[in-house]
C-alpha positions as CSV (number, residue, x, y, z in Angstrom):
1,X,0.0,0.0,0.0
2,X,1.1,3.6,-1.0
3,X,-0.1,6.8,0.3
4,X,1.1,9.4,-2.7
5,X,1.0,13.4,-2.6
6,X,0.1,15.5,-5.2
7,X,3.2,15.2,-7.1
8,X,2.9,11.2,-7.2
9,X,5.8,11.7,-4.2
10,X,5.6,8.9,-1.4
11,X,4.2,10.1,1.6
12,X,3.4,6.7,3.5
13,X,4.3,2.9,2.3
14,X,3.8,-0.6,3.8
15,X,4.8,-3.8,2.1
16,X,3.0,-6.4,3.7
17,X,4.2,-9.6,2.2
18,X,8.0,-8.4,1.2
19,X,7.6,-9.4,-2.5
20,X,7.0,-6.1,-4.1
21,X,10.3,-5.1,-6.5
22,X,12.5,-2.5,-5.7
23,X,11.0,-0.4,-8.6
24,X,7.3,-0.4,-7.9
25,X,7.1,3.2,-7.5
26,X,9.4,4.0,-10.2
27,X,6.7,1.3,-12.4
28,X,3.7,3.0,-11.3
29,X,5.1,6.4,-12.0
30,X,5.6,5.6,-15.7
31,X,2.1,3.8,-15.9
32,X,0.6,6.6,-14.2
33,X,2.4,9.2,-16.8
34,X,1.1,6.9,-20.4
35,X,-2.4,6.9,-18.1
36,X,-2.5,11.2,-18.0
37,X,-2.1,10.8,-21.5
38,X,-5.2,8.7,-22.4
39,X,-8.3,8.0,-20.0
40,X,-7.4,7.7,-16.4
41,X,-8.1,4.3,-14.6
42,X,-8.8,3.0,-11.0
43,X,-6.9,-0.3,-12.1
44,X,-3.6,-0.6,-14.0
45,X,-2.0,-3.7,-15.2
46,X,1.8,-3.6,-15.7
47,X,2.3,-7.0,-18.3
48,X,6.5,-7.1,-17.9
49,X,6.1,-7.0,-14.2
50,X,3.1,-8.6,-13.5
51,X,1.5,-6.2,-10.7
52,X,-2.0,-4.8,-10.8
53,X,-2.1,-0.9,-9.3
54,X,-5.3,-0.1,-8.2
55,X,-6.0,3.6,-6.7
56,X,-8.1,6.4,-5.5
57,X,-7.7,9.7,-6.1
58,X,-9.5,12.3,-3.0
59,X,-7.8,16.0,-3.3
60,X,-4.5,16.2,-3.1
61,X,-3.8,11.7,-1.9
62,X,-3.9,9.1,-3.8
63,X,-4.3,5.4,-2.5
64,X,-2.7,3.0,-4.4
65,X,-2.7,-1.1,-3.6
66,X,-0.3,-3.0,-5.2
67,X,-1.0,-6.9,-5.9
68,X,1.5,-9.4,-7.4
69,X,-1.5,-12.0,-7.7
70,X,-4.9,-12.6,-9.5
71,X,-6.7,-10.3,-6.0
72,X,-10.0,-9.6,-6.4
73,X,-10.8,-6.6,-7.5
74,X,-14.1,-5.7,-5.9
75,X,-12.4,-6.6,-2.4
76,X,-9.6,-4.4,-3.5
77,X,-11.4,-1.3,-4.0
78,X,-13.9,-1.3,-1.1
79,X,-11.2,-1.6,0.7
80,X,-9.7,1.9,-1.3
81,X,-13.4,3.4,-0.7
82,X,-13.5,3.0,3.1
83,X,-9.8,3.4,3.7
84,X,-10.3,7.1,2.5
């Protein structure tokens, strides 16, 4: 789980399992930029590392999960609609 600013900077992080790489953040900030682009989605695959983003945007946070496995989406963001 991330907690992001306004500027996509990392304000609070927790990896809860340990098997997240290195370079999530530096993944989700190049799917996030390609996502600006085009229409903006809650859920974002990334096919060479095999993680699924999935986020909330309220003002000036954004919530992002990070999953390595097939999670449930529908579990994943009530979870992202109660948390904020």
């Amino acid at each position: 789980m991330y907690i992001l600013d306004n500027k996509k900077r990392v304000l609070i992080s927790r990896d809860y399992l340990g098997d997240l790489p290195a370079n999530t953040m530096e993944t989700l900030s190049s799917l996030l930029m390609d996502q600006e682009e085009h229409m903006s989605a809650p859920l974002m695959v990334h096919p060479q590392s095999g993680l699924s983003f999935f986020y909330k945007r309220v003002n000036n946070v954004m919530l992002v999960l990070v999953s390595r496995r097939n999670s449930n989406a529908i579990t994943m963001f009530t979870y992202l609609y109660k948390a904020l």
